[in-house]
Backbone as CSV, one residue per row, in Angstrom:
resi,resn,N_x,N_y,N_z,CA_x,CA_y,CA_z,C_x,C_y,C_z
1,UNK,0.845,-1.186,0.000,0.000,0.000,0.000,0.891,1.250,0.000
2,UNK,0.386,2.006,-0.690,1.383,3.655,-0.778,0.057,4.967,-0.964
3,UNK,0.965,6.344,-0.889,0.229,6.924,-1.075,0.469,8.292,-2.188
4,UNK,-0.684,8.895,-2.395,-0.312,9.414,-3.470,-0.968,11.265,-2.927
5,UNK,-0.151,12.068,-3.587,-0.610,13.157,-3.356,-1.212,14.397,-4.512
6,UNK,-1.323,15.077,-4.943,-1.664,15.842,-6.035,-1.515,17.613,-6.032
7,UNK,-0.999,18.047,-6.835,-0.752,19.430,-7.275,-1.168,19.543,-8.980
8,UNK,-1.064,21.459,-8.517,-1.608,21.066,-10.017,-1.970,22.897,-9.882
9,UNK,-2.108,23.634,-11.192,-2.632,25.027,-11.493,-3.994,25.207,-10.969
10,UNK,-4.120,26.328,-10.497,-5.514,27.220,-10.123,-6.253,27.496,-11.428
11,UNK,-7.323,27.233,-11.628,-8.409,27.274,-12.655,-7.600,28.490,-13.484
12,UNK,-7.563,29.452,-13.117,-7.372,30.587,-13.877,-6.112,31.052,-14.571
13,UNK,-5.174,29.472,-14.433,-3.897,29.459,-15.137,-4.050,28.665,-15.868
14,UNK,-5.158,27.885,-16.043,-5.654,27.055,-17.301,-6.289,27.541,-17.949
15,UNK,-5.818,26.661,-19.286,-6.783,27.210,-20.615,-8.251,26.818,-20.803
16,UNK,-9.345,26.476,-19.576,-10.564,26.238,-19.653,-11.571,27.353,-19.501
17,UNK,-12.492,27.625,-19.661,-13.547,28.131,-19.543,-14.452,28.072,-18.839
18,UNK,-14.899,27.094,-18.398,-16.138,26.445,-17.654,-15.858,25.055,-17.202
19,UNK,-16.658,24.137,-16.576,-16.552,23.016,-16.004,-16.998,21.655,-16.989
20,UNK,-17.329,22.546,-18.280,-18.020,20.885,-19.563,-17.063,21.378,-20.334
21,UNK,-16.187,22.559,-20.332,-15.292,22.812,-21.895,-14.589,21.127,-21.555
22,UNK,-14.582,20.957,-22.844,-13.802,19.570,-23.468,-12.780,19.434,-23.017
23,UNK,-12.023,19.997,-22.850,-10.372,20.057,-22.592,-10.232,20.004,-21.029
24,UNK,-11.418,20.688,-20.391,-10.961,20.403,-18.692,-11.697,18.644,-18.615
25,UNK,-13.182,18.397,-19.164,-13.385,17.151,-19.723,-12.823,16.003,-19.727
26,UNK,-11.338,16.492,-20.987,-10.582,15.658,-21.205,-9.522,15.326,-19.861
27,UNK,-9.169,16.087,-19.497,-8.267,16.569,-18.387,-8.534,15.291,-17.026
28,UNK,-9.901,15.245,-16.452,-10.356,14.934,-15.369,-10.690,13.536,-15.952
29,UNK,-10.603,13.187,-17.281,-10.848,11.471,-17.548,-9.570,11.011,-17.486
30,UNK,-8.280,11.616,-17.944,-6.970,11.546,-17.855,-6.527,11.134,-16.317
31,UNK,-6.908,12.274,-15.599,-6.893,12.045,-14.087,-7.690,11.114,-13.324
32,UNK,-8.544,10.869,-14.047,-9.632,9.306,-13.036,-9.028,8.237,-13.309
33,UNK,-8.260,8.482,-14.306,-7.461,7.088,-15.348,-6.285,6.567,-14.273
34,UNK,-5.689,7.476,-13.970,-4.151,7.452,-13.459,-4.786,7.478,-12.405
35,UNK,-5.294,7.958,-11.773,-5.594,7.250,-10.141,-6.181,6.417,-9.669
36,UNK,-7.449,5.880,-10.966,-7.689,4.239,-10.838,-6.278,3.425,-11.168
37,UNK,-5.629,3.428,-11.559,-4.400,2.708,-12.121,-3.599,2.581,-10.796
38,UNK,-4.063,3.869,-10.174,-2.522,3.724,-8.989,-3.139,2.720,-7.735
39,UNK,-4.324,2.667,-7.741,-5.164,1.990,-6.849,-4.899,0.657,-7.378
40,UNK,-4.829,0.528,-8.143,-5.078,-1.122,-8.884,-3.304,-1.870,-8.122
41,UNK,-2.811,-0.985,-8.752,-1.525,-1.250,-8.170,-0.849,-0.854,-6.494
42,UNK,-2.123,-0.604,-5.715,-1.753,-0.553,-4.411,-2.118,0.338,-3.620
43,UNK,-2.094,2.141,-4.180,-2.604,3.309,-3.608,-3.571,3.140,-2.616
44,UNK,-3.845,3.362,-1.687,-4.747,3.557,-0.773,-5.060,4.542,0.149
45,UNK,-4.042,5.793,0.032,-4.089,7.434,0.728,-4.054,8.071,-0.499
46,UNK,-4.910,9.138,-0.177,-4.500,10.272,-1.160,-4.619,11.400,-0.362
47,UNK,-3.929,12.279,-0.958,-3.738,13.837,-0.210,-3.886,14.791,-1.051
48,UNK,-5.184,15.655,-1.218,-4.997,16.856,-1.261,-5.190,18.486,-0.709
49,UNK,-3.931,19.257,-1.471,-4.424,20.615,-0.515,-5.602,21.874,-0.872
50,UNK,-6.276,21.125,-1.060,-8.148,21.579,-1.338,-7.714,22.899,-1.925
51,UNK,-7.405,23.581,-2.718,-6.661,24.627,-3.764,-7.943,24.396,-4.538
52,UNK,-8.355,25.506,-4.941,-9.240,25.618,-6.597,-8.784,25.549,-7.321
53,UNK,-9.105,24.194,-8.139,-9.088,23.843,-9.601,-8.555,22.488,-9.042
54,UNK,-7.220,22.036,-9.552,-6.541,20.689,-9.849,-6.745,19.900,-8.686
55,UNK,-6.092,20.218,-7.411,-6.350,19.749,-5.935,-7.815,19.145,-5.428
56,UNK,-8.825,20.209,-5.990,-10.345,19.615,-5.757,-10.766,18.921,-6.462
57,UNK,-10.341,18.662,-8.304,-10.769,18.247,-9.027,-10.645,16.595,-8.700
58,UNK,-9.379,16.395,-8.046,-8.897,15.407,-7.720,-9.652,14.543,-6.644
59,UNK,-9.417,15.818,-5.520,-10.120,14.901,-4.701,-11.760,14.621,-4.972
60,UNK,-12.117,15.174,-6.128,-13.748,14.680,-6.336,-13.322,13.288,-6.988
61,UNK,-12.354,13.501,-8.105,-12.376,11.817,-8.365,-12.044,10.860,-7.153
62,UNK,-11.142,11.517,-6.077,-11.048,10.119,-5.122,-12.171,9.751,-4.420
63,UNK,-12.881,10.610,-4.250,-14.435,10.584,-3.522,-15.599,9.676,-4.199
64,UNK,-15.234,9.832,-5.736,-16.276,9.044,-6.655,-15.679,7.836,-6.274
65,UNK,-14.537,7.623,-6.264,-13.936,6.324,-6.545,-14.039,5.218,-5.660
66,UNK,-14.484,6.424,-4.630,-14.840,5.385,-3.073,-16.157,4.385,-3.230
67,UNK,-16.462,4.819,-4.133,-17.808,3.781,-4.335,-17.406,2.385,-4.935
68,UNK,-15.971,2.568,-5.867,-15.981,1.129,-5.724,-14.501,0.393,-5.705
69,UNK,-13.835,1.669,-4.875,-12.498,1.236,-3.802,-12.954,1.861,-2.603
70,UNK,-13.882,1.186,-1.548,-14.017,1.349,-0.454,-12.504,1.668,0.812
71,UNK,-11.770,0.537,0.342,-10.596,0.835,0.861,-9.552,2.389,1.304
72,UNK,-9.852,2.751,-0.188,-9.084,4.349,-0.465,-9.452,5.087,0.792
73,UNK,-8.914,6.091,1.243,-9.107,7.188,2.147,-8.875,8.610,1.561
74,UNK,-8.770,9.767,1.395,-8.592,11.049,1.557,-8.484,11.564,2.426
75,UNK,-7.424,12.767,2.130,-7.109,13.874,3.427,-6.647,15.087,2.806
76,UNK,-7.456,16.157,3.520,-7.363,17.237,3.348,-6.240,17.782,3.897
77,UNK,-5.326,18.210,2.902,-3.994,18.641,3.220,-4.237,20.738,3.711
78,UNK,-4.894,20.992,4.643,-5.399,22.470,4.001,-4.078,23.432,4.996
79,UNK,-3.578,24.524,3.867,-2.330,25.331,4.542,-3.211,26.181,5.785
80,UNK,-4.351,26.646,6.155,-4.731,27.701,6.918,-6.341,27.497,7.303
81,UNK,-6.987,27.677,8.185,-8.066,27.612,8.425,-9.096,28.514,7.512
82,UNK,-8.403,29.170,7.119,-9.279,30.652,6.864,-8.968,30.588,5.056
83,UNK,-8.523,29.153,4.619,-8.006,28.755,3.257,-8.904,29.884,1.944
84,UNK,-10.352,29.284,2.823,-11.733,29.757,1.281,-12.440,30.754,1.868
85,UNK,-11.856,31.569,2.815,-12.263,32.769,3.216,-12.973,33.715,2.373
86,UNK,-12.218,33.962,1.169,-11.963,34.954,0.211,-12.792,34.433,-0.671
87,UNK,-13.207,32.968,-1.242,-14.083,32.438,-2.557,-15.109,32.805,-2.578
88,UNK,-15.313,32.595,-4.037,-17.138,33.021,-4.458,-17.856,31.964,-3.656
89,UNK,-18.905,31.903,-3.325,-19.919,30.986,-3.130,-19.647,29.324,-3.427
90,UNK,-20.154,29.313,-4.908,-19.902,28.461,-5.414,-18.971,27.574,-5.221
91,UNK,-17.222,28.413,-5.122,-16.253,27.249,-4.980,-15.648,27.013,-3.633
92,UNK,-16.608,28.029,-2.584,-16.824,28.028,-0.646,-17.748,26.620,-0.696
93,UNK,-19.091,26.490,-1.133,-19.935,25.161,-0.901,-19.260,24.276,-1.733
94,UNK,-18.457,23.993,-2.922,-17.724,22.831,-3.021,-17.203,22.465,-2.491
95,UNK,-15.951,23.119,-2.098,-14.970,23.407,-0.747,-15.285,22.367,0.334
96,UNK,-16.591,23.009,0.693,-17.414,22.407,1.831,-17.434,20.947,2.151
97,UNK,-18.449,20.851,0.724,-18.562,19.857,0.115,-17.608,18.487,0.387
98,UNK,-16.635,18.834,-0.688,-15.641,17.772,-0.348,-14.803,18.005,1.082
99,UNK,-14.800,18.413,2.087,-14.287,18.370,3.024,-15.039,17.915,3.667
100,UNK,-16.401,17.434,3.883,-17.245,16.908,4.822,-17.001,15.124,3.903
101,UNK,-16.875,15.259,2.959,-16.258,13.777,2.351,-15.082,12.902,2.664
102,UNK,-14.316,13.906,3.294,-12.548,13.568,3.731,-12.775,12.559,5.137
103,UNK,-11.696,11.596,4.580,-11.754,10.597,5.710,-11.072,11.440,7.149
104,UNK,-10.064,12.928,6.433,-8.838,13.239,7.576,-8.693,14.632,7.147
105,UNK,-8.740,15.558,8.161,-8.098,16.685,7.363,-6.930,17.356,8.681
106,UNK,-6.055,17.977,8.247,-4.839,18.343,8.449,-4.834,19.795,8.013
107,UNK,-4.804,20.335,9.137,-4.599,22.034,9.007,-3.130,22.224,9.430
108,UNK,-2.210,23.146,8.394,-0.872,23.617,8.886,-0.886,25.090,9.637
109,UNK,-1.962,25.854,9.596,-1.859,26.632,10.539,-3.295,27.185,10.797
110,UNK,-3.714,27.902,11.674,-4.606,28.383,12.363,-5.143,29.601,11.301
111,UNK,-4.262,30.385,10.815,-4.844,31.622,9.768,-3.505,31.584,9.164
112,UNK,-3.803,32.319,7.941,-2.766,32.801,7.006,-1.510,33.481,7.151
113,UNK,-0.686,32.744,6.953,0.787,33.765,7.112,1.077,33.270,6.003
114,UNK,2.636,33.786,5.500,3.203,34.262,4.265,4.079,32.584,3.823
115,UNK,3.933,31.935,4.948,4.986,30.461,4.540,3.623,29.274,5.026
116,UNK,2.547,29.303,4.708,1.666,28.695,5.364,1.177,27.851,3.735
117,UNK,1.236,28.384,2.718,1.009,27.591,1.134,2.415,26.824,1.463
118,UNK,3.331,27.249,1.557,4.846,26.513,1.148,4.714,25.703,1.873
119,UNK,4.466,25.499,3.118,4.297,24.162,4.078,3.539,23.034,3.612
120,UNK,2.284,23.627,2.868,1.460,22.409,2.856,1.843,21.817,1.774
121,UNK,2.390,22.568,0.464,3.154,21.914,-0.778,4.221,20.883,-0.127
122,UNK,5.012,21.856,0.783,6.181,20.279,1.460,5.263,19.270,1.773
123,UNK,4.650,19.587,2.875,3.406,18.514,3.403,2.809,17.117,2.737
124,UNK,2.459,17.911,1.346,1.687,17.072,1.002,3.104,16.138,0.006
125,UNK,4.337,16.568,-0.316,5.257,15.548,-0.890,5.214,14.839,0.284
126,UNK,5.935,15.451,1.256,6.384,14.352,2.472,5.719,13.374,2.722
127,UNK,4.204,13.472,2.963,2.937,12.379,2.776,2.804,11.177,1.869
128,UNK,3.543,11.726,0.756,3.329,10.809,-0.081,4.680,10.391,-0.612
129,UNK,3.921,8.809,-1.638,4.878,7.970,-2.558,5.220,9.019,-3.644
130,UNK,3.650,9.132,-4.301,4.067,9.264,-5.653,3.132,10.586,-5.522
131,UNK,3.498,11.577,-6.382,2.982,13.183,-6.649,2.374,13.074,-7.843
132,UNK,1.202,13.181,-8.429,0.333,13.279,-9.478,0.543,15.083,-9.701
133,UNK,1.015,15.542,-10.704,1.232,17.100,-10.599,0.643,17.329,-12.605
134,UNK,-0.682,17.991,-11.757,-0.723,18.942,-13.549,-0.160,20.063,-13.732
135,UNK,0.272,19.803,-14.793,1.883,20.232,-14.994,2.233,21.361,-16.189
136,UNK,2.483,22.279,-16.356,2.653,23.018,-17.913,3.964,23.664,-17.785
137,UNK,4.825,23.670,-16.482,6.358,23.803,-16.345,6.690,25.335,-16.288
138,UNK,5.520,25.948,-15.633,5.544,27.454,-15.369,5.779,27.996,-13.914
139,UNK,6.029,29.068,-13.479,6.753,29.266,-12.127,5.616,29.260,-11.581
140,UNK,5.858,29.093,-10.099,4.766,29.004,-8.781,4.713,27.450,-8.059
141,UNK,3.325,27.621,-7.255,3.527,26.815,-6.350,3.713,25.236,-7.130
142,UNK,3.179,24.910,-8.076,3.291,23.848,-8.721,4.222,23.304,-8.695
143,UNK,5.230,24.425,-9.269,6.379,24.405,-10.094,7.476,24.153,-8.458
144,UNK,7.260,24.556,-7.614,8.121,24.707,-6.232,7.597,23.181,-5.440
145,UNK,6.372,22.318,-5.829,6.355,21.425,-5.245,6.894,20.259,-6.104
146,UNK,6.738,20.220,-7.594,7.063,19.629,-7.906,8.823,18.926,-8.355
147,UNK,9.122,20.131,-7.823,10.410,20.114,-7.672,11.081,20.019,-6.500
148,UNK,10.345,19.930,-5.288,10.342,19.640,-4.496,10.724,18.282,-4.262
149,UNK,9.543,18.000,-4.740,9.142,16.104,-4.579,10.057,15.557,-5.583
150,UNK,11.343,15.965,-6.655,12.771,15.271,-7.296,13.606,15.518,-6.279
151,UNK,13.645,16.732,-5.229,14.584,16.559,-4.551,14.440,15.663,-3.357
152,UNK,13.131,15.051,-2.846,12.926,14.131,-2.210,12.718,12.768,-2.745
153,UNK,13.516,12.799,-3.450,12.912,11.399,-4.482,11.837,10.807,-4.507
154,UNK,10.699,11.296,-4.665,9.551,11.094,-4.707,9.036,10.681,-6.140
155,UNK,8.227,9.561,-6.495,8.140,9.391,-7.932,6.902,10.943,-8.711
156,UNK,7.349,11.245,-9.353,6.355,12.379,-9.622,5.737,11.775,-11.148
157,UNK,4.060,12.325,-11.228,4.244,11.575,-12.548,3.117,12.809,-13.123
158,UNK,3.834,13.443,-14.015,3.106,14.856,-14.952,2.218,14.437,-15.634
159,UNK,1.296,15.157,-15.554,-0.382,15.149,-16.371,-0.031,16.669,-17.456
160,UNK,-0.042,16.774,-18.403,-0.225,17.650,-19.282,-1.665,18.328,-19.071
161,UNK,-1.748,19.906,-18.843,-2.913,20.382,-19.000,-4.070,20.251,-19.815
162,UNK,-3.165,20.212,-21.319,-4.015,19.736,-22.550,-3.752,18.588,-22.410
């Protein structure tokens, strides 16, 4: 058994539009693919840090998936209490949503300070085997965890946006 963690761009550094454009579509069948696969072969934690876009997208597939890998668990990797303070509605009750779904959640700090994202990016390598990271090789947090997780030898395995 191992575990797996996930990173990945904020909606608004992707090239999607909405939640049926084809390409995010394509994106999230790509990603149900590779994390049924990692299950087949053993996965049984997953971690993510509930981030809008890639992080949630994820953990909705691990949540679906529980229906028929009972086994699997989730955990909310979240940097700050006060994470979705700031969100619209909409992606505050998803938020919600999948956090009342989480087998575990893990807060790195109480409210927001300036090294409180960077923790939970370490966090969530350290947690894990293998790093699922959607990937387009541009600076930021992505780019700082996923490079992270080569210097921890962590297996990382890139999802192309498109």
């Amino acid at each position: 058994m191992y575990s797996v963690s996930f990173t990945g761009h904020r909606p608004e550094k992707l090239p999607f539009f909405c939640e049926d454009d084809p390409m995010l579509v394509d994106l999230k069948d790509r990603l149900r693919k590779q994390v049924e696969k990692l299950i087949k072969e053993g996965a049984d934690c997953f971690y993510s840090g509930m981030a809008r876009g890639v992080d949630m997208w994820c953990a909705e597939i691990v949540i679906e998936l529980k229906d028929k890998y009972p086994n699997i668990n989730l955990t909310a990797v979240i940097p700050c209490k006060t994470q979705a303070k700031k969100w619209d509605n909409n992606s505050m009750n998803r938020y919600l949503d999948i956090l009342s779904k989480c087998d575990k959640t893990i807060y790195i700090s109480d409210s927001y300070n300036k090294t409180c994202m960077l923790k939970r990016d370490r966090a969530l390598v350290e947690l894990c085997d293998v790093l699922i990271a959607v990937f387009d090789g541009t600076k930021g947090g992505t780019k700082y965890t996923v490079d992270y997780a080569g210097k921890m030898r962590k297996k990382v395995i890139i999802i192309e946006p498109m």
